[in-house]
N, C-alpha and C positions, 0 to 999 in steps of 0.2 A: 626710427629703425624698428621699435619692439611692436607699434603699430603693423607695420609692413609684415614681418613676419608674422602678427595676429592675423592680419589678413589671407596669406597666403594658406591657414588653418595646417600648417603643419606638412606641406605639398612643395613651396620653393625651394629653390637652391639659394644659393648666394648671387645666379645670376637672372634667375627671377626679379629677388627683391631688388637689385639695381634697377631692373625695368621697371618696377612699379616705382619706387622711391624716384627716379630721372620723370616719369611720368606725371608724379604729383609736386614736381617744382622743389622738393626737398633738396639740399645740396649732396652730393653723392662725391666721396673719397675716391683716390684711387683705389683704394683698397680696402674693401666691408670687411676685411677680416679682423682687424683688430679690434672693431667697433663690436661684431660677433663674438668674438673668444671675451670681451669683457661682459657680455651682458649674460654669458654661462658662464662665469666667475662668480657673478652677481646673484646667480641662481633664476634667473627671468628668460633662458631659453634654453632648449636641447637642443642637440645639435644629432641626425643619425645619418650614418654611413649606412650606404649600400655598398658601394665598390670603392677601395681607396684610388685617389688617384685621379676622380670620374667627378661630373657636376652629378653622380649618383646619392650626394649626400642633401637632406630634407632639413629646416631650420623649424620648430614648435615651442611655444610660451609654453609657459609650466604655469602652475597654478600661481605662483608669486606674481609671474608677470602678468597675468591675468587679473590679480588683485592691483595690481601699480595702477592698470592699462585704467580700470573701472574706477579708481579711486580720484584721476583727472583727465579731463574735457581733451577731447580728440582733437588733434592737430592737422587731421587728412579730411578732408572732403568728400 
């Protein structure tokens, strides 16, 4: 997941990274939300709202997760 949203550089939604994550074979929840709300708990993603309510909100690694991401061997192709 913290891959997908590196990938996405700060631009997807939650319904993005399900299309990329279903697309790389990764298992996909019904619901990326609580996999999302932990990994900003964790401090390894932001999360920004444009419009509440709207797929207007953008998911971005923060530096920590950038350091996780670089620290071990990619899992996406």
């Amino acid at each position: 997941m913290l891959e997908g949203v590196a990938f996405g550089m700060g631009q997807w939604n939650w319904y993005d990274l399900t299309n990329y994550l279903s697309v790389t074979g990764a298992t996909v929840r019904p619901s990326m939300m609580p996999v999302l709300k932990m990994l900003v708990a964790r401090g390894l993603v932001t999360r920004h709202v444009g419009r509440q309510y709207s797929l207007g909100e953008r998911w971005e690694v923060t530096p920590a997760g950038e350091e996780l991401l670089a620290a071990q061997p990619s899992t996406v192709s």
